[in-house]
C-alpha positions, -999 to +999 in steps of 0.1 A: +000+000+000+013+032-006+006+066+018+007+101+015+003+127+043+011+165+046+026+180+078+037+213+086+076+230+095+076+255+115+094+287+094+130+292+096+134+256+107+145+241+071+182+234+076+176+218+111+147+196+099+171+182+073+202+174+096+183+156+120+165+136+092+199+130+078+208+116+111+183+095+117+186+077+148+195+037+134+167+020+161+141+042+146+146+038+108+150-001+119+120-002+134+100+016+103+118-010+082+105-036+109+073-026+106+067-026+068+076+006+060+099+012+026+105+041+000+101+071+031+101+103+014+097+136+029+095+170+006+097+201+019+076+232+001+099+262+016+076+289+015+045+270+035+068+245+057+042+219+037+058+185+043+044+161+021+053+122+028+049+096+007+057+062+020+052+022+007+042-002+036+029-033+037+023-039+077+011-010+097+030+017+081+047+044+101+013+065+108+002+039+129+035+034+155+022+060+176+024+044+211+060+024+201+087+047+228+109+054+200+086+076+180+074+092+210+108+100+218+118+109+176+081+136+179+095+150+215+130+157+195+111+173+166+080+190+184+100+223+185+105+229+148+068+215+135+037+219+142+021+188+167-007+175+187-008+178+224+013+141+221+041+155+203+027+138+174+028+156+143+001+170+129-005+152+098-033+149+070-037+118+053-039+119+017-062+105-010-043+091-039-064+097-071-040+089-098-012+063-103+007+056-129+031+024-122 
């Protein structure tokens, strides 16, 4: 199955939201990989801090890890340059895909 979702940078916060997804931490991109998740993309549109996410998964996908301590710990690292929920969760907005072309 593939996913889409928008989330939201906080302005001024481009550069920083890049190093730290260049550094991902190894136990959390394991455990996306662990959990089905493959082809994670993240694109940034600089003047709206628009993230859109696109992601293939064929177990539970990464939008549904919320209560796994890792991510809560990865949103409590990111919370201060996006936009979240009270849970340090991001605030994200599924996507409908309406066209594919394989």
């Amino acid at each position: 199955m593939r996913e889409a979702f928008v989330m939201y940078l906080k302005k001024g916060h481009e550069e920083e939201y890049e190093r730290r997804h260049s550094e991902i931490w190894p136990e959390l991109a394991a455990l996306l990989k662990e959990s089905g998740v493959s082809e994670y993309s993240i694109f940034l549109e600089k003047e709206t801090g628009k993230l859109f996410a696109f992601q293939h998964n064929t177990g539970q996908g990464s939008q549904d890890l919320g209560q796994n301590p890792i991510v809560q710990k990865w949103w409590a690292y990111m919370a201060d340059i996006m936009e979240t929920n009270e849970d340090n969760s991001p605030i994200s907005i599924p996507l409908r895909e309406v066209f594919y072309l394989p």
